[in-house]
Each structure stands twice: as structure tokens, then as C-alpha cells.
C-alpha positions as CSV (number, residue, x, y, z in Angstrom):
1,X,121.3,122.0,84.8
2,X,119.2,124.1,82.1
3,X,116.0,122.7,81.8
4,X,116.5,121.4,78.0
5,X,119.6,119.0,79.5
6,X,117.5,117.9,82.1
7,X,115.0,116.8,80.2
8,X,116.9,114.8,77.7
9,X,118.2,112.9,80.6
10,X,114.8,112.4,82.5
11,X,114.5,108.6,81.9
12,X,117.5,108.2,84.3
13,X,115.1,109.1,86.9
14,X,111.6,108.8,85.6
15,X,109.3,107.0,82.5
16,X,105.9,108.5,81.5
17,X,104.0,105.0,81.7
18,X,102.2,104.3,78.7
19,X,99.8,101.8,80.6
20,X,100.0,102.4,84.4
21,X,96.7,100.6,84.8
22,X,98.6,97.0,83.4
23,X,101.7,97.1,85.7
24,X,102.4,94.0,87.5
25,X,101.6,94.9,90.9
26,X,102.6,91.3,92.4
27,X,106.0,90.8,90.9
28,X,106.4,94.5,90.3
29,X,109.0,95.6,87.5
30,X,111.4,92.7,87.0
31,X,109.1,89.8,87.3
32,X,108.4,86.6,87.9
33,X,111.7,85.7,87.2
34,X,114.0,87.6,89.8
35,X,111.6,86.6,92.3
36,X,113.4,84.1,95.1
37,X,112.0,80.5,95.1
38,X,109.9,80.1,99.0
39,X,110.0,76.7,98.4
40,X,113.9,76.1,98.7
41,X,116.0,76.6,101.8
42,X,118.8,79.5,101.5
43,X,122.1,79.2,103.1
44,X,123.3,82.0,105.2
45,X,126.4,83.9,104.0
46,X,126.9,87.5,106.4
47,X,125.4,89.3,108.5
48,X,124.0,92.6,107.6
49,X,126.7,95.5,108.0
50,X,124.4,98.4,108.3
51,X,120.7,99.9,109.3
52,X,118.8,99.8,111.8
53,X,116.2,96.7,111.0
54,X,117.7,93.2,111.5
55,X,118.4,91.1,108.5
56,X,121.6,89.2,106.4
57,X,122.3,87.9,103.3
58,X,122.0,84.4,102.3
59,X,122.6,82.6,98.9
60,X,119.8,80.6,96.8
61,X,120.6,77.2,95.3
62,X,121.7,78.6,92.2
63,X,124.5,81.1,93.9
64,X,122.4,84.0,93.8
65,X,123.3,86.5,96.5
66,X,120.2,88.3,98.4
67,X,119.5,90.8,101.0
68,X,117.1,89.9,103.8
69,X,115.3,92.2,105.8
70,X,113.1,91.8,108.6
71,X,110.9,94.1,111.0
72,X,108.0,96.3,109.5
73,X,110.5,98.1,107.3
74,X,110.4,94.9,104.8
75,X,106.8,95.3,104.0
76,X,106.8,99.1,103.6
77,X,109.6,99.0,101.4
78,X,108.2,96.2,98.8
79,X,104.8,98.2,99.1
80,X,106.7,101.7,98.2
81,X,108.6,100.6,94.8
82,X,105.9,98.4,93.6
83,X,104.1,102.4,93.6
84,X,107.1,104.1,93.1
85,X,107.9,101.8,89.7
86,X,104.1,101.6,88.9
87,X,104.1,105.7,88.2
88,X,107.6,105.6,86.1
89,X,110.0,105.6,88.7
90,X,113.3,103.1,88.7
91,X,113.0,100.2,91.1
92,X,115.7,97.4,91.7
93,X,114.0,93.9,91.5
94,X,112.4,93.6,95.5
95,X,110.3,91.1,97.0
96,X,108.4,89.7,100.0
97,X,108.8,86.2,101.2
98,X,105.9,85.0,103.9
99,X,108.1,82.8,105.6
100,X,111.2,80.5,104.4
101,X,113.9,77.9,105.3
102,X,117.7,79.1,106.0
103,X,120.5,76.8,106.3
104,X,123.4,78.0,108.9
105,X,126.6,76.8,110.7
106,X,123.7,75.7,113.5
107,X,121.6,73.5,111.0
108,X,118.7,73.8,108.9
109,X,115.6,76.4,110.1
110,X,112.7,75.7,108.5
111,X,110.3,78.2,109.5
112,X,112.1,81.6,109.8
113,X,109.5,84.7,109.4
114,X,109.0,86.7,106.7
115,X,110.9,89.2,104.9
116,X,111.9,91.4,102.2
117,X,114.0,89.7,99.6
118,X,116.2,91.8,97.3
119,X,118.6,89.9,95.0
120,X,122.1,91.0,93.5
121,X,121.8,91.0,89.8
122,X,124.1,91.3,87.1
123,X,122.0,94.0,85.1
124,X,122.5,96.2,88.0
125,X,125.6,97.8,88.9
126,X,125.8,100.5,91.8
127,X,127.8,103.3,91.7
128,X,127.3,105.1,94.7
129,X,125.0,107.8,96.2
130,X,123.2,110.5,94.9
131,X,121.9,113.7,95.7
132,X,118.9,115.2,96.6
133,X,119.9,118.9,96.8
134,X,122.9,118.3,93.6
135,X,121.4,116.2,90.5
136,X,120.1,116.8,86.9
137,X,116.8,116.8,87.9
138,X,116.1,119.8,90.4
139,X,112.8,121.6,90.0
140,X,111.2,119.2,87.3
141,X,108.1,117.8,87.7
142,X,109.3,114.1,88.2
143,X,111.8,115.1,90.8
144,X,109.1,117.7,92.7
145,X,106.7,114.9,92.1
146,X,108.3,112.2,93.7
147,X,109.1,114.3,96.7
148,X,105.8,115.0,96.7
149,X,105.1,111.1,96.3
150,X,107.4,110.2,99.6
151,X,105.8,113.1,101.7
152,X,102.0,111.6,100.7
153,X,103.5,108.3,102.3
154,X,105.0,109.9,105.2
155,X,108.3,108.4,104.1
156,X,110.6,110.0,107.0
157,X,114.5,109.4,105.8
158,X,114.9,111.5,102.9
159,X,118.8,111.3,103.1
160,X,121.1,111.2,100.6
161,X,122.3,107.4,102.0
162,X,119.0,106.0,100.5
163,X,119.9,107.2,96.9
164,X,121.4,105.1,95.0
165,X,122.8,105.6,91.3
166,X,123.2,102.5,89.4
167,X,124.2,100.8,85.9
168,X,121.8,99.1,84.3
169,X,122.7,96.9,81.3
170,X,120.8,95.0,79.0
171,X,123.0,93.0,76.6
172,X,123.9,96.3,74.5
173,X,122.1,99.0,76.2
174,X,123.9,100.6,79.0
175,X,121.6,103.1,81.4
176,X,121.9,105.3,84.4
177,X,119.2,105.2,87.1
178,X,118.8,107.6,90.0
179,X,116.5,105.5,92.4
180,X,115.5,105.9,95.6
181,X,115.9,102.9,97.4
182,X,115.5,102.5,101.1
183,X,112.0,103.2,101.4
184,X,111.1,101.6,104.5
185,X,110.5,104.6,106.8
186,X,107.0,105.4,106.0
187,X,103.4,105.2,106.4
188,X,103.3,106.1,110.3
189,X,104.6,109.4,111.7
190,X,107.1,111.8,110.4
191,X,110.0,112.4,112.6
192,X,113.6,113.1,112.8
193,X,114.4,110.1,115.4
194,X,113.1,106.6,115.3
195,X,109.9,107.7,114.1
196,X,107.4,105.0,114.2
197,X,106.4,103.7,110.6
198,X,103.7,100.8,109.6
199,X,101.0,102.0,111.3
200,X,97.4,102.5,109.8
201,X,95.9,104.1,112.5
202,X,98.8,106.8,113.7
203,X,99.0,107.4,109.7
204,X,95.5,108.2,109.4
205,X,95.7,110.2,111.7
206,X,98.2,112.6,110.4
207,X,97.5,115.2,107.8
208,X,99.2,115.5,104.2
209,X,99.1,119.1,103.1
210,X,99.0,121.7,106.1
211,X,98.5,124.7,103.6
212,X,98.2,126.0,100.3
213,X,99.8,129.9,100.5
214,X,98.5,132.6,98.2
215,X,101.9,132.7,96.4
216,X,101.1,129.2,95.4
217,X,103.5,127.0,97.0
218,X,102.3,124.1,99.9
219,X,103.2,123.5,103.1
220,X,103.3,120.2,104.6
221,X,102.4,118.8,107.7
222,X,105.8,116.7,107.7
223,X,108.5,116.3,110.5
224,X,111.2,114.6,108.9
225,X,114.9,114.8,107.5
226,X,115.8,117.3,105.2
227,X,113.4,119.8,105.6
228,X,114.7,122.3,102.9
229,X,113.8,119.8,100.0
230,X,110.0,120.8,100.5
231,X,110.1,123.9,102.4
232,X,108.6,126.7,100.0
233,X,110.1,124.5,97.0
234,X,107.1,122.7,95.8
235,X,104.1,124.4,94.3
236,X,99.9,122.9,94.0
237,X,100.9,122.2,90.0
238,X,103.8,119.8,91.2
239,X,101.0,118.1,94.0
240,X,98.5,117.5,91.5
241,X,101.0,115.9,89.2
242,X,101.9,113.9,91.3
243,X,98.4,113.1,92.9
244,X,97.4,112.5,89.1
245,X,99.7,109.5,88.2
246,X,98.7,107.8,91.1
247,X,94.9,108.2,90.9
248,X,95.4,106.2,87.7
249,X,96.6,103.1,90.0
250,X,93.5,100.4,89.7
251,X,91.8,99.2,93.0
252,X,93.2,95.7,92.1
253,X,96.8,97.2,92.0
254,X,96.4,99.1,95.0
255,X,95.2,95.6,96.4
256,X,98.2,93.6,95.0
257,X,100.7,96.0,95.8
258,X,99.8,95.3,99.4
259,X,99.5,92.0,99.3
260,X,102.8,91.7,97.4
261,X,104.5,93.2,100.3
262,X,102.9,90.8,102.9
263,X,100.0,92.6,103.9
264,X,96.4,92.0,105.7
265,X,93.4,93.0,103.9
266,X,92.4,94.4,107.3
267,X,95.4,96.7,107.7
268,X,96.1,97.3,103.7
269,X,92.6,98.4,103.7
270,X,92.9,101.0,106.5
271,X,96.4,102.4,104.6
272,X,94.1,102.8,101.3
273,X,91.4,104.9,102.8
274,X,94.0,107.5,103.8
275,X,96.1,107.3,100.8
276,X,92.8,107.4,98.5
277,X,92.2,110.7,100.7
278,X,95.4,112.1,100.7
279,X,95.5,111.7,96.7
280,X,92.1,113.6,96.4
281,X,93.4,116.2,98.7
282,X,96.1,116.4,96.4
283,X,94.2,116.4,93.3
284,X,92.0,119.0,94.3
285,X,94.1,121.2,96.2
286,X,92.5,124.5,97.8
287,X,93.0,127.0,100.9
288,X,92.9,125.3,103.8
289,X,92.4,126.6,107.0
């Protein structure tokens, strides 16, 4: 798509916050509001259909439908789009739950372990998959910069699968949003099978940025899917653009955003030091050996 186009469409895919620094880092985009209630006990409805962590969906006392997932993917993924939204990037409403009751054809369980929580709301309608290789959006900064954003995380499932295009409408207002969705892959090794993810030790362990070339473009140390997104594709300008909007992300966000998604402080702490480093490296980029 020329350029011009593209940009007149950006705010399908990405927002310039005007106050990064203020964004709710708890509740994340959508609020207090969407959040499920802990306190109540949700009826099972199905079993999950798809993926590889375990989970179903259940139905709050008001009829509300959500998707629960469990395993290490849950907290990643809450973590993710609480940054992912925080630097201008769409986000369905997502949450955490520490631990909650669920009512089933067995009885009533009133201590199952936590989760991720995602709701079905009206405001969003999904229309399908999109592309990472076809879409409006190739070679702009936002798109460049949120590869770059998933590679600084080690997020290792870039597939088309995880894209998801949706409707958003807000009484009159009708808008499309490219999101990236299934983020849950990340922060642990990059690999093409079953590579291990939630992990603050193997993750600091890794490097980011391999090296900068003389033509100007990066390499990175990454392992994943989809190789040919990055590969001599993204240049230092689209790293430090990226790196920028997150260095604007407060301690105390960076500290809610973990404990949003059900983290430590021991382990949330460990994750910071290498992303703190990894957006310097980024920020600062030079020849490295």
C-alpha cells in the first residue's frame, strides 16, 4: 500500500499515546469494568477447542462468556498486552484471576488455580486472521516497531493464527483493529518447537540484538517462526523507536503490569532487569562484536 494510504489507516493498528506514563497498568485498556468478578463462582460451559495450554470457557452470573487459560502462557499473555496497549497498540479486554470458584456437572470447585480471563464482548467482533507478510502496514514504523517489540520479549509464535482482525463498535463509531493476540510464547527461549517460555533466568540469559551491519539493518539473536519478518527487514531507526516508547513506561507500570498478570516481585523483578537492558541496548544501538 503507498505509504500516504497506510498512514491514514494507522490507528487500525497503532495510537501515538498522548500520556503513556498514565495508562492503567492493572486493569489495562478496558478497565475496571470488563474485569471478571474473583469473588463469584463461574459455571463451566466447553472445553477449549484449540492450543496447546489447558483451559475452557465458563459463563459469569450475568451470562457473560469467557476464555480461561491456564499454564505459564496466562501470565505472559496478560503481561504482553498490558505493554503492547500501554505503547498504542490494540488489545482485547484480558485479565488475570489468582485463583476462583467454577461450578460443573461434578459440583461446585472452590479453589481452582489461577488464570487468564478474557471475556466475549459485544464491542468486539472478529473477523478473522491477518497477515504479517500481506497488510496495510508493511515497512512503517508501528508495524517494524512492534516486531521489534515481540522480538525484545522473545515472543516465539509469530504466526499468522495469532492475528486477529476485529470490529470494534462504540454506539456510532465502527473501527477495524489489527491486534496481535496470542501472546503467550515469550520471555524464555526462542524456538521453532515447544520452546520454553516464562523463564527469568533462561531469558536473561539470551541476547536481543546479535548485530548491527554497516548497511544499517540488525540482526537478531532470535530462533523462532517466521524468520523472513526480521531477517534484513528491520533497520537501528525502527529499534530505537521502538525502544523509545517503551522507555517511557514508569517503574510503577512496569511493576503493575506484572503484578496484573499474576506475578512475584522476585521473578517480575528478574524479567525487568533484562528488559530495562534490552531497551537500552536498543536505544543506544552500536557495532557489536
Amino acid at each position: 500500500m503507498p505509504r500516504a494510504d497506510a498512514q491514514k489507516r494507522m490507528a487500525e493498528l497503532w495510537e501515538e499515546p498522548r500520556d503513556p506514563e498514565s495508562r492503567d497498568m492493572i486493569y489495562g485498556p478496558w478497565g475496571r469494568e470488563y474485569a471478571p468478578n474473583a469473588q463469584e463462582t463461574f459455571t463451566f460451559s466447553r472445553p477449549k477447542s484449540h492450543g496447546v495450554s489447558p483451559g475452557f470457557d465458563v459463563k459469569d452470573a450475568d451470562g457473560r462468556e469467557w476464555s480461561v487459560k491456564f499454564g505459564d502462557e496466562g501470565h505472559v499473555e496478560v503481561f504482553l498486552s498490558r505493554i503492547l496497549s500501554a505503547v498504542g497498540y490494540h488489545q482485547p479486554p484480558v485479565y488475570y484471576v489468582d485463583a476462583f470458584a467454577l461450578r460443573d456437572a461434578r459440583g461446585t470447585h472452590p479453589k481452582f488455580p489461577g488464570a487468564r480471563f478474557r471475556p466475549k464482548v459485544p464491542e468486539l467482533k472478529e473477523l478473522g486472521d491477518w497477515s504479517w507478510q500481506r497488510n496495510p502496514f508493511v515497512g512503517t514504523k508501528p508495524y517494524q516497531g512492534l516486531l521489534v517489540i515481540l522480538l525484545l520479549f522473545n515472543s516465539s509464535d509469530l504466526k499468522n493464527s495469532n492475528n486477529s482482525l476485529f470490529e470494534y463498535r462504540d454506539g456510532a463509531k465502527k473501527e477495524r483493529w489489527y491486534v496481535v493476540r496470542d501472546l503467550g510464547t515469550a520471555l524464555g527461549e526462542t524456538a521453532r518447537l515447544d520452546p520454553k517460555r516464562n523463564d527469568p533466568d533462561l531469558f536473561g540469559k539470551l541476547r536481543f540484538i546479535k548485530r548491527l551491519h554497516e548497511n544499517g539493518l540488525v540482526e537478531f539473536s532470535y530462533h523462532g517462526r517466521h524468520q523472513e519478518l526480521y531477517l534484513e527487514r528491520i533497520t537501528a531507526d525502527d529499534v530505537k523507536w521502538a525502544c523509545d516508547r517503551l522507555s517511557r513506561l514508569t517503574d510503577r507500570q512496569w511493576s503493575e503490569a506484572f503484578k496484573s498478570a499474576g506475578y512475584d516481585d522476585e521473578p517480575a523483578s528478574r524479567f525487568l532487569v533484562t528488559i530495562k537492558q534490552r531497551i537500552d541496548q536498543g536505544r543506544t544501538l552500536q557495532e557489536l562484536e
